[in-house]
Structures are given as C-alpha cells and as structure tokens.
C-alpha positions as a Markdown table, in Angstrom:
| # | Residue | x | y | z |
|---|---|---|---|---|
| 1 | Unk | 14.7 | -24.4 | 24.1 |
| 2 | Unk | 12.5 | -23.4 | 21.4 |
| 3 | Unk | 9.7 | -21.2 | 20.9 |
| 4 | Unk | 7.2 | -20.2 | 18.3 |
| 5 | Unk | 6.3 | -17.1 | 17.8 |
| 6 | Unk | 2.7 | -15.8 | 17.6 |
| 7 | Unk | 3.4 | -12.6 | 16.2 |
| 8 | Unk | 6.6 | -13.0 | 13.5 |
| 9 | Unk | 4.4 | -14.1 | 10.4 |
| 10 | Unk | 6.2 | -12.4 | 7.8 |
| 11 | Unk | 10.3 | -12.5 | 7.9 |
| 12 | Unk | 12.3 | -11.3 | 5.4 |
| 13 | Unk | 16.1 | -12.2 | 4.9 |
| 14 | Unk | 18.7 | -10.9 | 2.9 |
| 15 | Unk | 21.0 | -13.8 | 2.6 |
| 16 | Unk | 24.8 | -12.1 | 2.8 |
| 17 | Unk | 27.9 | -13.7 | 3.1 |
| 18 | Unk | 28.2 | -16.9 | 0.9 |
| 19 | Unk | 31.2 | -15.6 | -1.2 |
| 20 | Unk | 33.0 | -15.0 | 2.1 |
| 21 | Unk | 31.9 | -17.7 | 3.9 |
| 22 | Unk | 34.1 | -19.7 | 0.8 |
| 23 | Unk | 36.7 | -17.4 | 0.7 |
| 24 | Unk | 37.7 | -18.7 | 4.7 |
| 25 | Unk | 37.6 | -22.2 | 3.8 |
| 26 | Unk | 40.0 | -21.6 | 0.8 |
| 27 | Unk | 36.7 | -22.7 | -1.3 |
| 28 | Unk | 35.3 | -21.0 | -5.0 |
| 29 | Unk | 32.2 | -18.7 | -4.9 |
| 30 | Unk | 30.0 | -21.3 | -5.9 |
| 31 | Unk | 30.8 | -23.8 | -3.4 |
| 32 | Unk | 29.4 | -21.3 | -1.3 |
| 33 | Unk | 26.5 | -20.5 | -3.1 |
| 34 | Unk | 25.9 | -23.7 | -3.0 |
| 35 | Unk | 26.0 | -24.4 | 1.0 |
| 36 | Unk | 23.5 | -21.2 | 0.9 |
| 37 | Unk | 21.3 | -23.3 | -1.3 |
| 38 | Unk | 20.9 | -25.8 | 1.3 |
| 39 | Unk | 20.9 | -23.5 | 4.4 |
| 40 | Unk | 17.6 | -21.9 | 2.6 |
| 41 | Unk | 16.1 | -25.1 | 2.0 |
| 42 | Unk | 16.4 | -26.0 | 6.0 |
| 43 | Unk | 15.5 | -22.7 | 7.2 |
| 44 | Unk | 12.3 | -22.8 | 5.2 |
| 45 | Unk | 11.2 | -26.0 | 7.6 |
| 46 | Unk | 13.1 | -24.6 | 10.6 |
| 47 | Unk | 10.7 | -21.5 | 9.9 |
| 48 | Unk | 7.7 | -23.2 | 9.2 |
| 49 | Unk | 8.0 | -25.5 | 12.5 |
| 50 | Unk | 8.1 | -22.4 | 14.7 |
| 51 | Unk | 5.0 | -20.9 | 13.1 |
| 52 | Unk | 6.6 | -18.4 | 10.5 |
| 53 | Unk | 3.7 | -17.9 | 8.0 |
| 54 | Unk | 6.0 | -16.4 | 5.0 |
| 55 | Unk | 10.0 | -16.4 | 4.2 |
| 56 | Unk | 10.7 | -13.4 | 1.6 |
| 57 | Unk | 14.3 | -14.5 | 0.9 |
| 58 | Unk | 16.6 | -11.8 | -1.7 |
| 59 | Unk | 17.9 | -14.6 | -3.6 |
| 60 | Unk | 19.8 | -12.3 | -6.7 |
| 61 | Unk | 19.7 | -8.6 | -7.0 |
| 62 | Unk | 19.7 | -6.5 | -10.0 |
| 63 | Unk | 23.2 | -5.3 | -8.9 |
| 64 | Unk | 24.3 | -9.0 | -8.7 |
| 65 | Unk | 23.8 | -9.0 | -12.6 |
| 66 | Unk | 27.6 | -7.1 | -12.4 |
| 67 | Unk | 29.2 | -9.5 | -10.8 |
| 68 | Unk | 32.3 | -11.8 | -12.7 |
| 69 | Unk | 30.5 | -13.5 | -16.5 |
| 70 | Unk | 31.9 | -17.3 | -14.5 |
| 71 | Unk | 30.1 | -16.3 | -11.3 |
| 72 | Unk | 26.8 | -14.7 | -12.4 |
| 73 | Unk | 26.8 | -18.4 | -14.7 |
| 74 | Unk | 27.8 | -20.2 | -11.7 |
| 75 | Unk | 24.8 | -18.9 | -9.9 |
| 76 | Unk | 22.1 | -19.5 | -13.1 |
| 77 | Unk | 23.5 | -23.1 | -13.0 |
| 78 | Unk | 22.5 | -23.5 | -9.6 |
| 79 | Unk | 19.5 | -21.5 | -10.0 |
| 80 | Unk | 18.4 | -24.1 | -12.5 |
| 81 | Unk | 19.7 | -27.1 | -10.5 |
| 82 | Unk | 17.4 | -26.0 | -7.5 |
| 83 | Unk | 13.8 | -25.2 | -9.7 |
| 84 | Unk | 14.3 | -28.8 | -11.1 |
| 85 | Unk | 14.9 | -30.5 | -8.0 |
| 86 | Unk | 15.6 | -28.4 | -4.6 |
| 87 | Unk | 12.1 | -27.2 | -4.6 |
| 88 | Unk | 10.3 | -30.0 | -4.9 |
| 89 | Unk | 10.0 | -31.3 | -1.4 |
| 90 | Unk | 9.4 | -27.6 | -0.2 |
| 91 | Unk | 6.4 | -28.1 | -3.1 |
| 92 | Unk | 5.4 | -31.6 | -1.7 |
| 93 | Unk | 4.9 | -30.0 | 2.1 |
| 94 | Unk | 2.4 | -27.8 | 0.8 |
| 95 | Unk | 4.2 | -24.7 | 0.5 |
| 96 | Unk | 3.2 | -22.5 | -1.8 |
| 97 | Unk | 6.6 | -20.3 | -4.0 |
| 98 | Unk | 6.3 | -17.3 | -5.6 |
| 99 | Unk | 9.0 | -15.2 | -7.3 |
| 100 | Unk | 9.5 | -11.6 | -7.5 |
| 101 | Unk | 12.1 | -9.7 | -9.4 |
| 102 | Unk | 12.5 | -8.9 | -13.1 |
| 103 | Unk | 12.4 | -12.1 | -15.3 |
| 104 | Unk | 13.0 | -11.0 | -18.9 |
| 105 | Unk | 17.1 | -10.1 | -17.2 |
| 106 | Unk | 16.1 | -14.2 | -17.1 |
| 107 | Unk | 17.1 | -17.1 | -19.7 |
| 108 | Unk | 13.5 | -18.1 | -20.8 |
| 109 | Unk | 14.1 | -21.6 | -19.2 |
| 110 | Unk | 14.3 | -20.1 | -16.1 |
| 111 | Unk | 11.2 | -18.1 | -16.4 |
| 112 | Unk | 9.3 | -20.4 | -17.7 |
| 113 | Unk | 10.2 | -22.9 | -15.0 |
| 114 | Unk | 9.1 | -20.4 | -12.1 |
| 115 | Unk | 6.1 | -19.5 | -13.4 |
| 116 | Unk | 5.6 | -23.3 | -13.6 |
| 117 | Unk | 6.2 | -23.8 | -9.6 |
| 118 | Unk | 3.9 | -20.6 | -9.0 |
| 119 | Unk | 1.1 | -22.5 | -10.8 |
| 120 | Unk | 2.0 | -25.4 | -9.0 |
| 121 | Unk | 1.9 | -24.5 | -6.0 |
| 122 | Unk | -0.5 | -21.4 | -5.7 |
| 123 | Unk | -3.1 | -23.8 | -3.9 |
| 124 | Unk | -0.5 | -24.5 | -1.3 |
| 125 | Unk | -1.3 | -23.2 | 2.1 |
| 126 | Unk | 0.9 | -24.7 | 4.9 |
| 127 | Unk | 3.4 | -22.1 | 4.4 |
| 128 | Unk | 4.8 | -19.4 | 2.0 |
| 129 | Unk | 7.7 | -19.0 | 0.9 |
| 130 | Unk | 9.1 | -16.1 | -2.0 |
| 131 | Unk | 12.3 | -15.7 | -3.7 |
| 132 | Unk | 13.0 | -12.1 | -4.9 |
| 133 | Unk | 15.4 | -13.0 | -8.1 |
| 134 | Unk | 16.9 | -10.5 | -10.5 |
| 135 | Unk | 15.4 | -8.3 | -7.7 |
| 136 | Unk | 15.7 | -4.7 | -7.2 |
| 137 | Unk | 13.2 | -2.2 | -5.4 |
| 138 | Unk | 13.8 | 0.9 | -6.8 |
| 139 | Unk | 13.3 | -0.8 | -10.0 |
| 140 | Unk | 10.1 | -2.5 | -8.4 |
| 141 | Unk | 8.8 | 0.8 | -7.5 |
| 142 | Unk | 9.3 | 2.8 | -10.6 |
| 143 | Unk | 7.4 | -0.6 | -12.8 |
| 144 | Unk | 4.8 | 0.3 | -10.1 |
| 145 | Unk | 4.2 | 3.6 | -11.1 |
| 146 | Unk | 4.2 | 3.2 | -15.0 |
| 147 | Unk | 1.9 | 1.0 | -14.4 |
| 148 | Unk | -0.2 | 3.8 | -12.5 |
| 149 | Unk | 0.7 | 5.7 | -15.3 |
| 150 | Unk | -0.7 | 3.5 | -18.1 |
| 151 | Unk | -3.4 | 3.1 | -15.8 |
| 152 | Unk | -4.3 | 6.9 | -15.7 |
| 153 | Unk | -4.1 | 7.2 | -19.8 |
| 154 | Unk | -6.7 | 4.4 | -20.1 |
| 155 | Unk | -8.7 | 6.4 | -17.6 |
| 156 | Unk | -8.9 | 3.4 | -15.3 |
| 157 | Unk | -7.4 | 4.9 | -12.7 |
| 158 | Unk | -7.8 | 8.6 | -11.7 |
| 159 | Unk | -4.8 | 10.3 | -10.4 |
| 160 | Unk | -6.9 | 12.0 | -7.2 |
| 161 | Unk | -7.8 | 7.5 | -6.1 |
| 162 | Unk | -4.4 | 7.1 | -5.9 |
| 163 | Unk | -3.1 | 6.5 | -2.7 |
| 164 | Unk | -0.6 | 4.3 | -0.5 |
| 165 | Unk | -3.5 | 1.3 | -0.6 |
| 166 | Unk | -4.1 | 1.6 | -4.5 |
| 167 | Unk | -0.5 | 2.0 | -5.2 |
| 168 | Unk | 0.7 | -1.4 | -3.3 |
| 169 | Unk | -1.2 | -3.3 | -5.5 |
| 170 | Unk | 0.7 | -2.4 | -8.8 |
| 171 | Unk | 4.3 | -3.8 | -6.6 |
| 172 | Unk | 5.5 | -7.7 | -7.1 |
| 173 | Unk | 4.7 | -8.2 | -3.4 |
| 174 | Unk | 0.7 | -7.7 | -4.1 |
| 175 | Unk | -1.4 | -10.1 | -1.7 |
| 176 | Unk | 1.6 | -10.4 | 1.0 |
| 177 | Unk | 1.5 | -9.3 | 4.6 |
| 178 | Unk | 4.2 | -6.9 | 5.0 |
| 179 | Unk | 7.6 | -8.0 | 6.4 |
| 180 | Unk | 7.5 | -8.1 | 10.3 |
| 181 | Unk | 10.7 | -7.9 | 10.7 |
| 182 | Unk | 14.1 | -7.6 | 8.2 |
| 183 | Unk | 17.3 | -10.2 | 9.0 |
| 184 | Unk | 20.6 | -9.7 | 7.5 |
| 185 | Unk | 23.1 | -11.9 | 7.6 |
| 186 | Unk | 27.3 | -11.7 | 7.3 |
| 187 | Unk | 27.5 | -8.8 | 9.7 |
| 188 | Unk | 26.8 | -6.0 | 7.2 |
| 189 | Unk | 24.5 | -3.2 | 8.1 |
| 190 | Unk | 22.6 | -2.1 | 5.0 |
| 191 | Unk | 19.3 | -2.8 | 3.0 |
| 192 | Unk | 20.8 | -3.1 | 0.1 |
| 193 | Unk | 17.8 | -1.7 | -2.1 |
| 194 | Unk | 15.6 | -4.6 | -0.8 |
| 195 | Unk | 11.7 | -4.2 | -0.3 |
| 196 | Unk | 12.3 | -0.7 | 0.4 |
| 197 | Unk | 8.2 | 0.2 | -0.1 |
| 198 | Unk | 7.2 | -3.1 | 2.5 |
| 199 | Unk | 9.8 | -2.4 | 5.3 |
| 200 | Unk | 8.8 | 1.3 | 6.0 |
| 201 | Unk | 7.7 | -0.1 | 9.4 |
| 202 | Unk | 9.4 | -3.8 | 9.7 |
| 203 | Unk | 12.1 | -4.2 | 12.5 |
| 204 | Unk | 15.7 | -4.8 | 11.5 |
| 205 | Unk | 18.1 | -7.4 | 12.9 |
| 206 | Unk | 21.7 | -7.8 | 12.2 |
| 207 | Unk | 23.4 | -10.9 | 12.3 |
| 208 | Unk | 27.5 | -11.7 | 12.3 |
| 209 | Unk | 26.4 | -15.4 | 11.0 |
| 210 | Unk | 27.9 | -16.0 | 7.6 |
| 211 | Unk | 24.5 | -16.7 | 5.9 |
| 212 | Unk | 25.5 | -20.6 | 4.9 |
| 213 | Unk | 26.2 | -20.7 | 8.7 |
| 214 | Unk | 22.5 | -19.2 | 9.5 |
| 215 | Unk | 20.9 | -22.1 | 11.3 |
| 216 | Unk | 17.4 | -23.4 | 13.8 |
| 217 | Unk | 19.6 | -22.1 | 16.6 |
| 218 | Unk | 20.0 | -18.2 | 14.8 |
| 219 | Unk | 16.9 | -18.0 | 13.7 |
| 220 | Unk | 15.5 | -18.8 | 17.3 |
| 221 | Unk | 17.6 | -15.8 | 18.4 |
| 222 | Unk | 15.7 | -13.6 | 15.8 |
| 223 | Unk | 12.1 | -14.9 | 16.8 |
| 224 | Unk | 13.1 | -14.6 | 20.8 |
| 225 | Unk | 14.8 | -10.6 | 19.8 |
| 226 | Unk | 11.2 | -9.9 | 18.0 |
| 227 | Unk | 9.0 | -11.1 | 21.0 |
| 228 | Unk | 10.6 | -8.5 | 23.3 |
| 229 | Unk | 10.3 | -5.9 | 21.1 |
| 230 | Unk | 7.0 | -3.7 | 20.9 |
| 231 | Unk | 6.4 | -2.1 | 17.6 |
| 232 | Unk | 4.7 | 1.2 | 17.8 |
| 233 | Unk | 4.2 | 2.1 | 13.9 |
| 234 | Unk | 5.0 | 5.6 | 14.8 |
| 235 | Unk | 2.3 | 6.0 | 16.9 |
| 236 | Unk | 4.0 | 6.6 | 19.9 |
C-alpha cells in the first residue's frame, strides 16, 4: 500500500553503489552508471506522486574527480547524454532543476547546458528537483565564507550581522528548505562530505539497496520510517 507523506518535503539521497551493483553482474562501471541514470529519472516521479516537494540528489563529488581518466569520461558522456535528452520529460512535467556543485571543474558544454535547464525551468513549480555535480561541502562552505569575506571589504556586510541566517544565503542551496531527512544507498554508513551545513538537523536512513536497485517500493519504506519518527531539533 502506498502512502504520501505530509511531512517529508525535502529528501536528500546520496546515490551509492552503481559501480558495485556492475561489478555482480560481471558488467563495466558505466553500465552501472547508466541503470542509475534511469533509477533517478523514475524516483523523481515515484517522489513526486507521493507528495515529495524536492529531491537533492549527490550526483558527482569533488572526490569523484580522482577516480580512473576512462571512468570519470565515462560519467561526463553520460552526463551529457542525460542534459540533452534524460531531462527533458522531467522539464515537460513542470519540474523545475537546479544544479549545485563547482562548474568551472566542468567542460564549458556542460555548464553552459545546465545553466540552460535552470533558466528553463526556474518557472516550474510541480516539483523540484537538484543535482549536486562536481559537488563537495566543505568546499561549498569555505566559497561561502570568501564570499562573506569579500562582502565585509566592500563594507556590505558587517562582520557583527553575520549570523547562521545571513550566512546560508552565500551556500549553493540558497532558497531550499532544508533536507528532512538524508537516504543513503548501497549499505554504507557515512556522509560522504555531502550538505554538511543543511543536514545539521535532517534524519539519516541507511539503505542495503544497491542504488540502481533503489525503487517506489524502497522509497515507500523511507517515507513510512520518517512518519514514525518525531524530530525534536534538540529541543528535547
């Protein structure tokens, strides 16, 4: 049976366990970066159809940048393949995409093309859905606080105004509810320097699900986990 939630606006996801989830079938990385290309476009609707507001998906990290020259270019082929075509009936069913991340590690083509969708889309307003590519939050946070910093020299910003509030503004996630709750996939047990400013209060799931395995039926069993659990903030 399903059931929406009320309460579980904002998920996040960090979507783990395509290279492994090829490596049992006998498969090449990409093949299963690929099946986790499609699994994200049908959780998007799965989402979205039991009353999610917002996916914040980590997509690429910084640290990904590291990984093999054939699979990192494996993964920018793909990249390309889905902001030329895999988006567009997410952009058709009103959803407005945003990226976050650090797009000059990016080929200009592929910059270009997001900022393209972001204009497209930024009327959109069934639904919300964010990609964090070339993503890192340590990164995110210390970008933040130059930007305080040049801020402060141009006397637009004095350093005694500065607070938690003020601060959130200068991150890539500006305008965005804070994640409710944080989903992991592929059994791991670890942030994985992701959204570590937004999550100070979200709830964390861990799932075994191999994230090209992640289906309706796994994310039903993170929306049913959230509605029993009462979030306190620290409060009590």
């Amino acid at each position: 049976m399903n059931t929406r939630t009320e309460n579980l606006e904002h998920l996040a996801i960090i979507m783990d366990g395509n290279r492994r989830w090829a490596k049992n079938k006998g498969l090449p990385a990409r093949a299963g970066h690929r099946q986790g290309a499609k699994t994200l476009e049908q959780i998007c609707e799965d989402a979205r159809d039991l009353g999610i507001k917002c996916l914040t998906l980590y997509a690429f990290s910084t640290e990904n940048w590291g990984r093999s020259d054939e699979e990192v270019g494996a993964l920018m082929e793909l990249l390309r393949e889905y902001l030329n075509g895999g988006l567009k009936k997410l952009q058709e069913n009103n959803v407005r995409i945003m990226f976050i991340g650090e797009r000059a590690m990016l080929a200009p083509d592929i910059a270009e093309k997001m900022h393209e969708i972001e204009e497209n889309t930024k009327n959109n307003s069934a639904f919300k859905l964010c990609l964090a590519i070339s993503y890192g939050s340590r990164a995110e946070i210390v970008a933040a606080a130059k930007a305080c910093m040049n801020e402060a020299i141009n006397k637009k910003l004095s350093p005694q105004d500065l607070d938690e509030e003020m601060f959130s503004r200068f991150l890539y996630t500006y305008g965005l509810k804070n994640p409710d709750m944080v989903v992991r996939t592929g059994g791991e047990k670890r942030i994985s320097n992701y959204l570590l400013w937004q999550i100070a209060y979200s709830e964390l799931y861990f799932s075994e699900v191999l994230w090209p395995d992640f289906n309706r039926e796994e994310l039903q069993k993170v929306i049913n986990d959230y509605n029993q659990r009462e979030r306190r903030y620290g409060k009590n």
